[in-house]
MDTraj code that builds the backbone (N, CA, C; nanometers):
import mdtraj as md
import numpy as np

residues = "UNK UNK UNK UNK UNK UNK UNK UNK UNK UNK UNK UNK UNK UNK UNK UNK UNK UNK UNK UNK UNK UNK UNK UNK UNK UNK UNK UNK UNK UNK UNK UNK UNK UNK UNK UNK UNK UNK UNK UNK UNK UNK UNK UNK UNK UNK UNK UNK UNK UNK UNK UNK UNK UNK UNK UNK UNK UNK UNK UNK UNK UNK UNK UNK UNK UNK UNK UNK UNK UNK UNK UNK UNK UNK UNK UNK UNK UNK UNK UNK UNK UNK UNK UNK UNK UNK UNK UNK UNK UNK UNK UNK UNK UNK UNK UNK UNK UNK UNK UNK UNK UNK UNK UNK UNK UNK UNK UNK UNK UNK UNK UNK UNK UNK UNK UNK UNK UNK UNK UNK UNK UNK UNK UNK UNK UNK UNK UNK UNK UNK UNK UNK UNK UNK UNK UNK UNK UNK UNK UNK UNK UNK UNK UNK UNK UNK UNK UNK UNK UNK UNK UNK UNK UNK UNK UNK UNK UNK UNK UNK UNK UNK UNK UNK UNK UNK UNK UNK UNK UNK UNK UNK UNK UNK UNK UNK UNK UNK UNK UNK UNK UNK UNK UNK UNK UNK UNK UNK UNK UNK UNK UNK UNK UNK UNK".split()
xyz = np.array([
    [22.2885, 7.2715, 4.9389],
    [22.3153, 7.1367, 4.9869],
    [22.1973, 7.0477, 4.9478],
    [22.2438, 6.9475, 4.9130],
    [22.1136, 6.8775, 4.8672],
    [22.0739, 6.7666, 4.9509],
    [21.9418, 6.7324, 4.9454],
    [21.8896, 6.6271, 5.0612],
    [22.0192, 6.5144, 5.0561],
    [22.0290, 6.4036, 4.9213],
    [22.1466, 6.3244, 4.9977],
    [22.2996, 6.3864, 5.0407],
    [22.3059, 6.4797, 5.0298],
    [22.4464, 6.5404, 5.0027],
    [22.3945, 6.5797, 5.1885],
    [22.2849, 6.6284, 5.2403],
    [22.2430, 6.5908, 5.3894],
    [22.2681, 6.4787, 5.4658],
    [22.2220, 6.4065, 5.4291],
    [22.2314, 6.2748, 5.4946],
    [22.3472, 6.1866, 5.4874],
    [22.4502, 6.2543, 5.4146],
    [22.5890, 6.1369, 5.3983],
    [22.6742, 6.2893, 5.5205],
    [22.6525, 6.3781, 5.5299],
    [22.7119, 6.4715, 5.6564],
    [22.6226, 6.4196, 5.7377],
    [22.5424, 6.4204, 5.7928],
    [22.4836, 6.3883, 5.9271],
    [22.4848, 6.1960, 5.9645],
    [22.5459, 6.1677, 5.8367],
    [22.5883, 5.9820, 5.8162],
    [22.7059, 6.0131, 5.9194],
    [22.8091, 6.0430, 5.8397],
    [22.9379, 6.0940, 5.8596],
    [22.9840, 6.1243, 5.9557],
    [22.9042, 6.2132, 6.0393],
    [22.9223, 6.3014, 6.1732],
    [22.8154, 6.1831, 6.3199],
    [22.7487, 6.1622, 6.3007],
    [22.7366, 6.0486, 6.3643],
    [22.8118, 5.9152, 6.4091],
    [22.8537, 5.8435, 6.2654],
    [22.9709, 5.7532, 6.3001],
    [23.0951, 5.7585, 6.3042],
    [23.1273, 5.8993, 6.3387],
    [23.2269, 5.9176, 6.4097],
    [23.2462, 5.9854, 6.5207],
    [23.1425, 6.0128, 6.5472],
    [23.0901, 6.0986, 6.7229],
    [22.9961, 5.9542, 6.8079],
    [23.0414, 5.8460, 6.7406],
    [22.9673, 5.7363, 6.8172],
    [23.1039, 5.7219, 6.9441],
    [23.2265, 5.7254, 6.8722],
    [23.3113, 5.6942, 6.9245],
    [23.4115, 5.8221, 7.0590],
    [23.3310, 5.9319, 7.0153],
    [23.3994, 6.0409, 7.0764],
    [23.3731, 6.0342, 7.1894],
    [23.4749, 6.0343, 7.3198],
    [23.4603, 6.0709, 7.4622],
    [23.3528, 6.1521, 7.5028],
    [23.4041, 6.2872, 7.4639],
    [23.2702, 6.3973, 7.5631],
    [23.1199, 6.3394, 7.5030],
    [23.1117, 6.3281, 7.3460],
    [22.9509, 6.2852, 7.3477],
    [22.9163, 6.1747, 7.4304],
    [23.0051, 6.0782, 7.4456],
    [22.9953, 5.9263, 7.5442],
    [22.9253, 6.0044, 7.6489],
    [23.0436, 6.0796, 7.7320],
    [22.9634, 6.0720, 7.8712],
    [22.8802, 6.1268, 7.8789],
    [22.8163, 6.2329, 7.7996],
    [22.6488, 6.2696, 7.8471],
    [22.5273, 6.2225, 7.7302],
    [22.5352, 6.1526, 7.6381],
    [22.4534, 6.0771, 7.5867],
    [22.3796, 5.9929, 7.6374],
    [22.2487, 5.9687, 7.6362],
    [22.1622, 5.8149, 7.6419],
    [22.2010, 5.7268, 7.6380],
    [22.2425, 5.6066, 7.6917],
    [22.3179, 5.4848, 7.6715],
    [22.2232, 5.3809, 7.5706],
    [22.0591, 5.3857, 7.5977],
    [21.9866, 5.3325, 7.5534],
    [22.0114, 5.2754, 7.4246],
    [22.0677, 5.3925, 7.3258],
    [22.0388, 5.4014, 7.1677],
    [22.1113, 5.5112, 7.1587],
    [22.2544, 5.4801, 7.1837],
    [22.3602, 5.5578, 7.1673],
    [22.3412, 5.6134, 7.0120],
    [22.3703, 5.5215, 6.9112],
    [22.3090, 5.5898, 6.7628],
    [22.2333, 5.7156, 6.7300],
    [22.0851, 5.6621, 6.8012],
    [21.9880, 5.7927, 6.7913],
    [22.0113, 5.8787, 6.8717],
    [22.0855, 5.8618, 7.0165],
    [22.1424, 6.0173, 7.0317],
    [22.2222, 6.0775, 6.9970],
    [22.3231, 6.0342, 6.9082],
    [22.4390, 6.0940, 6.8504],
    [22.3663, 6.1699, 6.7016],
    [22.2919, 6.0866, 6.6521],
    [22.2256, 6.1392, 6.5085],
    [22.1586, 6.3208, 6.5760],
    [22.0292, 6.2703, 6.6793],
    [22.0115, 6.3794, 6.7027],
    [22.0893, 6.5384, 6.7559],
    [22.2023, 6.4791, 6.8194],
    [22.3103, 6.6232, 6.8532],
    [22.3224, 6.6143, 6.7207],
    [22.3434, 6.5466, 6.6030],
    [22.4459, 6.6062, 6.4851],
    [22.3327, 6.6497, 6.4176],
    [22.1676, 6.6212, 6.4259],
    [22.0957, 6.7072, 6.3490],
    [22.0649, 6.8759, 6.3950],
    [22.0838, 6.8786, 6.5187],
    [22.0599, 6.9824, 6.5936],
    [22.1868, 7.0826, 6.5453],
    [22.3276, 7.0514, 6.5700],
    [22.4628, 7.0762, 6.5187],
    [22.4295, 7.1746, 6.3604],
    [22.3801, 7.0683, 6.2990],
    [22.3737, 7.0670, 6.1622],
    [22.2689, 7.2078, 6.1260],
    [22.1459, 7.1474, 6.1820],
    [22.0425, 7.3008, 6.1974],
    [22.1247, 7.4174, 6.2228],
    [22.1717, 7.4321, 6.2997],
    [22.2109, 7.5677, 6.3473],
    [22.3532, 7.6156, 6.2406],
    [22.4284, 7.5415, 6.1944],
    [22.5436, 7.5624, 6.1144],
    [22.4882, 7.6364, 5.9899],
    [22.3761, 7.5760, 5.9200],
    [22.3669, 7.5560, 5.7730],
    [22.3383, 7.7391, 5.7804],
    [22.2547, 7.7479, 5.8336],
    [22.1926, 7.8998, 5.8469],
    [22.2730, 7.9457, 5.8664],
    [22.4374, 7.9329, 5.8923],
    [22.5051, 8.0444, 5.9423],
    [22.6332, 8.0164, 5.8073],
    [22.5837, 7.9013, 5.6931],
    [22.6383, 7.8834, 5.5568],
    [22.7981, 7.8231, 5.6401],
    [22.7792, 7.7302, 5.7421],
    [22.9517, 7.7042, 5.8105],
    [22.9287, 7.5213, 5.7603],
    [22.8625, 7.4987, 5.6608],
    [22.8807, 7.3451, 5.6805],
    [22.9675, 7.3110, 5.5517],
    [23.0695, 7.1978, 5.5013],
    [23.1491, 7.1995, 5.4260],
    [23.1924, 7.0070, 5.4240],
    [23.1681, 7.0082, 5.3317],
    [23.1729, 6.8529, 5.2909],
    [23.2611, 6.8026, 5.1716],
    [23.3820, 6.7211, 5.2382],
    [23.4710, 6.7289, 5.1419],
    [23.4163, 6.6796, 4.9920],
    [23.5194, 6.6921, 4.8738],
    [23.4851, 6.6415, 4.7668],
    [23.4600, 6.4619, 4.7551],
    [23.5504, 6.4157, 4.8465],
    [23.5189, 6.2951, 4.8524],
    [23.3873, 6.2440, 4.8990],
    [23.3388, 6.3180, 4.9712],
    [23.2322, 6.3039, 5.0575],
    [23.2777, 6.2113, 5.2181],
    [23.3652, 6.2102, 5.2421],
    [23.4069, 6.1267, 5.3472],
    [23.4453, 6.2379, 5.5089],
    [23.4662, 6.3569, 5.4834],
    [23.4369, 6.4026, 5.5605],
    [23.4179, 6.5643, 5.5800],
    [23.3166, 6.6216, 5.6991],
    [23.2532, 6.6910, 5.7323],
    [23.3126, 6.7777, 5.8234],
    [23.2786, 6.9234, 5.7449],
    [23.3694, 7.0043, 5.8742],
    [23.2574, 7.1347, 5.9193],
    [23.1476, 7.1687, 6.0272],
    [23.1045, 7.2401, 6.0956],
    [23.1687, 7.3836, 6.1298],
    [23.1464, 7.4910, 6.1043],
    [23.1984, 7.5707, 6.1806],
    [23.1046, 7.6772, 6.1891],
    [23.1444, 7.8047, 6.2481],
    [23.0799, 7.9257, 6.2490],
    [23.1915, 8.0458, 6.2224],
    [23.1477, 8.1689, 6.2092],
    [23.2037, 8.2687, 6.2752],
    [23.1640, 8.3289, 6.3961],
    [23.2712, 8.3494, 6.5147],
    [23.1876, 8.4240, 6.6346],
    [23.1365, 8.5240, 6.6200],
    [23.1301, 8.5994, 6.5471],
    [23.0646, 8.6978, 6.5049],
    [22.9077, 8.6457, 6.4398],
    [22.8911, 8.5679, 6.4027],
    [22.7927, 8.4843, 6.3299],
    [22.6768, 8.4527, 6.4642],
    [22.7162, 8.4141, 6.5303],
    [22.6644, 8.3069, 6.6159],
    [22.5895, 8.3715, 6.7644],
    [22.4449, 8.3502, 6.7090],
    [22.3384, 8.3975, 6.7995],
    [22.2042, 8.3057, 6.7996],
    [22.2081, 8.2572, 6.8782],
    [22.0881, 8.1355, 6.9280],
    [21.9232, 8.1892, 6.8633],
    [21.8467, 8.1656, 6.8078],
    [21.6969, 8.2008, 6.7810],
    [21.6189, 8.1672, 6.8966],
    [21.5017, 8.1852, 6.9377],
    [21.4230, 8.1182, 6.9832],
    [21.3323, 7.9538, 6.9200],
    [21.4014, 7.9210, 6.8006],
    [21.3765, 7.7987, 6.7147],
    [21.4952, 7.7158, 6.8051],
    [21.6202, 7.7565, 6.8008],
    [21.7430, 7.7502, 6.8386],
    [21.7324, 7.6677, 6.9917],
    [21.6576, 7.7653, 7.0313],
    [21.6870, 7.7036, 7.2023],
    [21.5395, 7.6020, 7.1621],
    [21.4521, 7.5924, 7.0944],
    [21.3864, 7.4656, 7.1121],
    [21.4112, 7.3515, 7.0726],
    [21.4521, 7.3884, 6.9794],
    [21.5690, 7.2574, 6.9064],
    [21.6469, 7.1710, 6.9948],
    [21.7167, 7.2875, 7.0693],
    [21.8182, 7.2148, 7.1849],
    [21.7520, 7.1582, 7.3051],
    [21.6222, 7.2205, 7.3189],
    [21.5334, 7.1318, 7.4397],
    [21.5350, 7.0184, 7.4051],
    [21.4793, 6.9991, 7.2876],
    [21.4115, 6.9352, 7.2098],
    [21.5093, 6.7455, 7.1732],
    [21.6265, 6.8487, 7.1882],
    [21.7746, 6.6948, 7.1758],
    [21.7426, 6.6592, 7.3203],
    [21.8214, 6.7860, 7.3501],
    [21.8376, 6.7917, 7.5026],
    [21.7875, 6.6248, 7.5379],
    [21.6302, 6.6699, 7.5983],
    [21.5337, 6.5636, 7.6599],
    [21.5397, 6.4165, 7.5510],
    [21.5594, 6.4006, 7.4218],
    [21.5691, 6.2479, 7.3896],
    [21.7165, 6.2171, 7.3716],
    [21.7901, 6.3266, 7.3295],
    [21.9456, 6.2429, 7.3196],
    [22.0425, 6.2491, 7.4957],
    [21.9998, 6.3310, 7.5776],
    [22.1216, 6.3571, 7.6429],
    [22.1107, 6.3078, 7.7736],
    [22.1363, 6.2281, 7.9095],
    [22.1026, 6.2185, 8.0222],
    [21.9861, 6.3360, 8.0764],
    [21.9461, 6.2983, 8.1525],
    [21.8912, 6.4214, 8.1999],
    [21.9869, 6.4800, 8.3097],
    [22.0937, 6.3670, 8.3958],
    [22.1538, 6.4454, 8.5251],
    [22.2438, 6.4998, 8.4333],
    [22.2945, 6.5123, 8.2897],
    [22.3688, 6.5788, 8.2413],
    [22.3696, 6.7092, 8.2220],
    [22.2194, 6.7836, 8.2053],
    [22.2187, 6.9156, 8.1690],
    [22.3039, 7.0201, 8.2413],
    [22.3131, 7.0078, 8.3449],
    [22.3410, 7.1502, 8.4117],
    [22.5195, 7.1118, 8.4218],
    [22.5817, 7.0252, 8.4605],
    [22.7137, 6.9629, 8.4277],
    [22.7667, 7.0084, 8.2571],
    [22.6622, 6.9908, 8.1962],
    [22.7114, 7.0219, 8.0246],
    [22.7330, 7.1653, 7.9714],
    [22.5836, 7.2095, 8.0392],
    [22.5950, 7.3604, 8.0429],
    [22.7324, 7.4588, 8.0867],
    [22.7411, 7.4094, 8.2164],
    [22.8752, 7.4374, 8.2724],
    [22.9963, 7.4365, 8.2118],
    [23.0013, 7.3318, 8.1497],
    [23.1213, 7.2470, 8.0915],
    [23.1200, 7.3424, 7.9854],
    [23.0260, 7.3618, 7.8980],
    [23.0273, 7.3998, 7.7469],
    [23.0549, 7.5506, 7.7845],
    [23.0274, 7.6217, 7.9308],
    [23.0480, 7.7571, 7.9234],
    [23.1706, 7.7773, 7.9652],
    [23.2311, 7.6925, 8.0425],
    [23.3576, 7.7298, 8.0813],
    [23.4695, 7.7161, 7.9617],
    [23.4418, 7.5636, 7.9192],
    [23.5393, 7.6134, 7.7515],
    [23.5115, 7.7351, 7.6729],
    [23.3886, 7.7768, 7.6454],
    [23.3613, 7.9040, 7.5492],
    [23.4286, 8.0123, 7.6462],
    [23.4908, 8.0276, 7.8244],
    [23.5710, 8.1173, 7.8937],
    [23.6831, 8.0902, 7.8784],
    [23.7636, 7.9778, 7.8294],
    [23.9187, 7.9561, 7.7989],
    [23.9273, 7.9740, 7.6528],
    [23.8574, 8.0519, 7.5536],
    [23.9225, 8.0815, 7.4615],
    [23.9690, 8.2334, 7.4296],
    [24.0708, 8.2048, 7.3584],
    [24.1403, 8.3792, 7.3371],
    [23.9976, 8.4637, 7.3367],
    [23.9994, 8.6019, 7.3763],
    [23.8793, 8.7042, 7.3952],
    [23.8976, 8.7934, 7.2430],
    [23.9249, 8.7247, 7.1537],
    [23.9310, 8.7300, 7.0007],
    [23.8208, 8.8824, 6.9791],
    [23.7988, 8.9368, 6.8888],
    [23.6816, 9.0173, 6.8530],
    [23.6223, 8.9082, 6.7602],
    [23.6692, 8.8694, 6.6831],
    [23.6030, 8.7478, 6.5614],
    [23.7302, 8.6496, 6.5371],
    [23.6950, 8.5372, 6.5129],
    [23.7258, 8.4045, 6.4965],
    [23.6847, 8.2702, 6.3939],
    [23.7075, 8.2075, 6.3222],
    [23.6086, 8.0653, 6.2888],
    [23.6630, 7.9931, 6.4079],
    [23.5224, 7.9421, 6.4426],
    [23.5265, 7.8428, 6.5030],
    [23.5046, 7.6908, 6.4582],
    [23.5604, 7.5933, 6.4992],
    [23.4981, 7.4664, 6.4121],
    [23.4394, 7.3692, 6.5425],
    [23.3379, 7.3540, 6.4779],
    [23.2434, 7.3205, 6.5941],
    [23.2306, 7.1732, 6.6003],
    [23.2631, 7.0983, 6.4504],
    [23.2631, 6.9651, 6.3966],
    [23.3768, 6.9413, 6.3228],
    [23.4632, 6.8770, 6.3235],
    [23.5564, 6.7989, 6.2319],
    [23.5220, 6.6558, 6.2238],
    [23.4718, 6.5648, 6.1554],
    [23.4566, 6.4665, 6.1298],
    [23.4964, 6.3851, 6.0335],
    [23.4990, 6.2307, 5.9988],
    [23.5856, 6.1615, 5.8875],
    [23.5141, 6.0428, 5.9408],
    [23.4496, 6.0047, 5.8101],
    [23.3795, 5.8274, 5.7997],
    [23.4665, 5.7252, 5.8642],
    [23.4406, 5.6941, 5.9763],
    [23.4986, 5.6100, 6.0292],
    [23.6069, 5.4519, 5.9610],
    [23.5299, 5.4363, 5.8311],
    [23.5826, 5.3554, 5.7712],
    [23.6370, 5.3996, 5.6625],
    [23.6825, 5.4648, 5.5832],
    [23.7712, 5.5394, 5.5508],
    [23.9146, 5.5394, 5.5593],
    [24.0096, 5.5298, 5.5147],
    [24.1453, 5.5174, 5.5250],
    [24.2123, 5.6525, 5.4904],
    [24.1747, 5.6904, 5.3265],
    [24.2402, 5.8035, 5.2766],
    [24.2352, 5.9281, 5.3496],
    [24.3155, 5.9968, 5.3319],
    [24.3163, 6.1711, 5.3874],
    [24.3019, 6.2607, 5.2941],
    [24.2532, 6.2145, 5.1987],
    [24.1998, 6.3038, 5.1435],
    [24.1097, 6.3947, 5.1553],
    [24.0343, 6.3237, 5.2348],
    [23.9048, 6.4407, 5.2691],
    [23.9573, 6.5724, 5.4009],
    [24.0043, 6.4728, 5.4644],
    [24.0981, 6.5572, 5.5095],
    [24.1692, 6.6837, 5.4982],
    [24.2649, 6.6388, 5.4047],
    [24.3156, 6.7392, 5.2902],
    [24.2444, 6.8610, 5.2389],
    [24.1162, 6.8099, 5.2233],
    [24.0555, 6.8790, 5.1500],
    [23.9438, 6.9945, 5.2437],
    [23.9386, 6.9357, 5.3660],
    [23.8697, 7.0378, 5.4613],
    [23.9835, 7.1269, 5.4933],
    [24.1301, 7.0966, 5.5207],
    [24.2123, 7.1677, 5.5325],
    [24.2506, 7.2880, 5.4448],
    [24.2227, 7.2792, 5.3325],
    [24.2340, 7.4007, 5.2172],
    [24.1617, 7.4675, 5.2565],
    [24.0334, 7.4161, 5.2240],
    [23.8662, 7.4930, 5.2292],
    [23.9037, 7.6170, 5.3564],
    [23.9222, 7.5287, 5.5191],
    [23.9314, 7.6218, 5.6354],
    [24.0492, 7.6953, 5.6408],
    [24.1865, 7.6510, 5.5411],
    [24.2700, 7.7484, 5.6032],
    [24.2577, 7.8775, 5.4829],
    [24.2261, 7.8120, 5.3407],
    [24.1457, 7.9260, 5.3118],
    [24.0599, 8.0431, 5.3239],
    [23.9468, 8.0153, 5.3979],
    [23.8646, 8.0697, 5.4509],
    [23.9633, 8.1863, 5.5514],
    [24.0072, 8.1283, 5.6253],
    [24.0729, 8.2019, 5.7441],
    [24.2010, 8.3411, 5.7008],
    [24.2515, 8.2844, 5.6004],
    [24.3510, 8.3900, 5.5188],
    [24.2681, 8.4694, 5.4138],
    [24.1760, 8.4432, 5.3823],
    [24.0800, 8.5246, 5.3424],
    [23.9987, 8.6472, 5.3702],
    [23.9629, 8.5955, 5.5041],
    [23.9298, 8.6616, 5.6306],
    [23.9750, 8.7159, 5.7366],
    [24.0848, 8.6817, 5.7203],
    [24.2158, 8.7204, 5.8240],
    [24.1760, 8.7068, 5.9790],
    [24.1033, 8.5790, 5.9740],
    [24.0922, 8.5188, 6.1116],
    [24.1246, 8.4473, 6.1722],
    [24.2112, 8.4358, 6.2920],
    [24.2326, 8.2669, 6.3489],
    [24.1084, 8.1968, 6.3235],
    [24.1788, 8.0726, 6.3526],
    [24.0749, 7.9287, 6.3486],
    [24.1302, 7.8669, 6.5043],
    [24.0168, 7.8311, 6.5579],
    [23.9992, 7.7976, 6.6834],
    [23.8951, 7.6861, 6.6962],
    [23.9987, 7.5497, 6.7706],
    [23.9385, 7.4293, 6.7556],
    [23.9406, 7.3427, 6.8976],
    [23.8671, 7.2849, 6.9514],
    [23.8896, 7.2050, 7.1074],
    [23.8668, 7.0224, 7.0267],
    [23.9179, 6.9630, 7.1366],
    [23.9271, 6.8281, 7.0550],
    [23.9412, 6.7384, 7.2243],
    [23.8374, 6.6116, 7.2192],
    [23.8816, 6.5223, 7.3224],
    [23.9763, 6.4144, 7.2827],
    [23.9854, 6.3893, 7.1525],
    [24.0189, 6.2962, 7.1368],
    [24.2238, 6.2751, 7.0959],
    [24.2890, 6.2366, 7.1954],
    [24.4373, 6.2801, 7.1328],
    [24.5256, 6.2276, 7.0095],
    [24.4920, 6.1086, 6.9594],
    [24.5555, 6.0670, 6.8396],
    [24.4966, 6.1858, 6.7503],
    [24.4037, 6.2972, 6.7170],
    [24.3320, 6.3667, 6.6685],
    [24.4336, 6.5075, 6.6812],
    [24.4413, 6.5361, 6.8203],
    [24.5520, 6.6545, 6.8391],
    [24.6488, 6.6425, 6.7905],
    [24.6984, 6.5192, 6.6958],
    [24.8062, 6.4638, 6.6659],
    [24.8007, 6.5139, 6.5050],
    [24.7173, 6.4774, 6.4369],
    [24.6665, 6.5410, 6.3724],
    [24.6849, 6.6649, 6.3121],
    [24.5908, 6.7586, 6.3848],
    [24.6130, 6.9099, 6.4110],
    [24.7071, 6.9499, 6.4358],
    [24.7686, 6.9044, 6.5225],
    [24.9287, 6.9763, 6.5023],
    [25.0083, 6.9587, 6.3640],
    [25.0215, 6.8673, 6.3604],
    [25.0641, 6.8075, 6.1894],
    [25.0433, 6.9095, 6.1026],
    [24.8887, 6.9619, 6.0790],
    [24.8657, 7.0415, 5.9693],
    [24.9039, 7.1902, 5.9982],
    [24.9074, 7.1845, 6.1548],
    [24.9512, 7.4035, 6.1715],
    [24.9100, 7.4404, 6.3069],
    [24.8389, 7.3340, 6.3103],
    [24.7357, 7.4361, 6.4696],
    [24.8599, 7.4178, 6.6264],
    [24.8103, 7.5071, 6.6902],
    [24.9435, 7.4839, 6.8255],
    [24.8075, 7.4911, 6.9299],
    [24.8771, 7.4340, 7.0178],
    [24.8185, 7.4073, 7.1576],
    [24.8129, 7.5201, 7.2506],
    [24.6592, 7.5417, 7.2998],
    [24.7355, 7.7039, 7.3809],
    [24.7127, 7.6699, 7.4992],
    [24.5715, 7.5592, 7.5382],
    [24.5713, 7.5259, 7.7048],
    [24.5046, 7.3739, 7.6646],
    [24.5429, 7.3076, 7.7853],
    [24.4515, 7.1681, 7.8182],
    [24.3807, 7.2221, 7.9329],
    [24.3140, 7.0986, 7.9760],
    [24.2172, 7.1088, 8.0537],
    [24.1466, 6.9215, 8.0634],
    [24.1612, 6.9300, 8.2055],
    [24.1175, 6.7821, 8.2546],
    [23.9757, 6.7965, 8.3250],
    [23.8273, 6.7410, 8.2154],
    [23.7554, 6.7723, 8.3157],
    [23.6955, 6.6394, 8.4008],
    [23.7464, 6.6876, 8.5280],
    [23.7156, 6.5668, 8.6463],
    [23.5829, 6.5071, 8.5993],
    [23.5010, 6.5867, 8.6353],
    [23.4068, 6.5088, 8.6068],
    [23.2864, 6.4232, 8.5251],
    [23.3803, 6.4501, 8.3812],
    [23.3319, 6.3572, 8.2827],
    [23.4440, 6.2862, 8.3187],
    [23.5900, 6.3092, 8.3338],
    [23.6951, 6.1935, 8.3560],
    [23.7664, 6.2214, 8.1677],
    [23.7469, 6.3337, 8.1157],
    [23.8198, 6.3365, 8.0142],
    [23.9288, 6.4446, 7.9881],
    [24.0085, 6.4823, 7.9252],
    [24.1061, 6.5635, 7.8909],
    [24.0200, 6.6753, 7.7535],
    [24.0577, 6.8078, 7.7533],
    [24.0065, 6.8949, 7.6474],
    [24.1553, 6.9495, 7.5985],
    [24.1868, 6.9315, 7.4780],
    [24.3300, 7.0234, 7.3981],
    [24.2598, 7.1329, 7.3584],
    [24.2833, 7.2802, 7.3526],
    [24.2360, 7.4269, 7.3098],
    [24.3371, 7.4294, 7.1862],
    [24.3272, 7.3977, 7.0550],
    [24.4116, 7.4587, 6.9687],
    [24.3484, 7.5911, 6.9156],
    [24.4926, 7.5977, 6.8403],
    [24.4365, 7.7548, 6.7382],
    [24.5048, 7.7647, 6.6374],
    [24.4816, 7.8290, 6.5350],
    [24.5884, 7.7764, 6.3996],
    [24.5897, 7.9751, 6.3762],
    [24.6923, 8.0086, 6.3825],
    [24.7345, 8.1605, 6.3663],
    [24.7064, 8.2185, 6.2383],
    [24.6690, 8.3717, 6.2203],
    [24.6969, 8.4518, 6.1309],
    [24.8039, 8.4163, 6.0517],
    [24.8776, 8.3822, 5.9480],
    [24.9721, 8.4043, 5.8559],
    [24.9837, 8.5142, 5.8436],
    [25.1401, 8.5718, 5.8135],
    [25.1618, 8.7153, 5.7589],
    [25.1372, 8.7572, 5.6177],
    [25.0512, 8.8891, 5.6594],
    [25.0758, 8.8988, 5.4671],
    [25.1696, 8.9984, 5.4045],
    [25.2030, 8.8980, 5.3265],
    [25.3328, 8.9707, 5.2434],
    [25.3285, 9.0442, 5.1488],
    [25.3441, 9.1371, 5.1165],
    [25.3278, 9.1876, 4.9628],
    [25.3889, 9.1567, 4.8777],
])
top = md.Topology()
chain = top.add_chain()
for i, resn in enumerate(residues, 1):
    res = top.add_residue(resn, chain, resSeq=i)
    for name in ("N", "CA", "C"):
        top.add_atom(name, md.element.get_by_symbol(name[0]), res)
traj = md.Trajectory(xyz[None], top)
């Protein structure tokens, strides 16, 4: 990945997580911007090392993921996240987020391995779907390759709208009171293989 080929994903994933519900409610209000940049540099850190970051050909949008199998915190890891934590996030947010973020990681299928997508993003100004399109190959590739579901949560519902469109089905919602937002659990299935 190359430095600008960096900075137009962490462009990317910012101005369109300016607008996202769950980052709203526990972000800094101060300099909403610089806390959104910093979750998506933190995001970004932890992805690249695990080789899950993917940037369409257009360059317009950015898709995050892992494998659960992949995915084990460093001790760099948890300083990093202090490190947002304390300039991007409320402070009465931590232990509410924590919560929040553990109870979704308890409503998903008890999979042995999975991709997960941790980021889907698209340049806010942008029209075409192409990039779109084009994260859609890449991940459902990946996944028939690997013969893994893909497993995705989303606040936003014109978005679930979306995802369904391309394959993924709905397996639970979830209203959390106290951000005051709605969570969709999709999952986009194994395909059969045929000989």
């Amino acid at each position: 990945m190359t430095k600008s080929d960096q900075e137009i994903i962490i462009s990317v994933v910012t101005n369109a997580f300016e607008q996202n519900p769950r980052a709203q409610a526990i972000m800094k209000q101060k300099n909403p911007t610089r806390s959104v940049r910093l979750m998506t540099e933190y995001a970004y850190n932890m992805v690249e090392r695990m080789d899950g970051i993917y940037l369409s050909e257009d360059k317009t949008t950015v898709l995050f993921y892992y494998l659960k199998s992949q995915y084990n915190r460093t001790l760099v890891d948890y300083l990093r996240y202090g490190s947002m934590f304390m300039k991007a996030i409320k402070p009465s947010q931590l232990f509410p987020t924590m919560k929040r973020e553990n109870y979704i990681a308890s409503l998903r299928p008890p999979y042995e391995d999975y991709i997960y997508v941790w980021v889907l993003a698209s340049d806010p100004n942008t029209t075409s779907i192409r990039g779109l399109a084009d994260i859609r190959d890449h991940l459902f590739g990946l996944s028939d390759k690997l013969q893994l579901p893909i497993l995705i949560e989303t606040t936003v519902e014109k978005v679930l709208k979306l995802y369904r469109y391309v394959g993924f089905e709905e397996y639970h919602k979830w209203h959390d009171k106290e951000a005051g937002i709605d969570v969709w659990f999709l999952e986009r299935m194994l395909k059969a293989v045929t000989d």
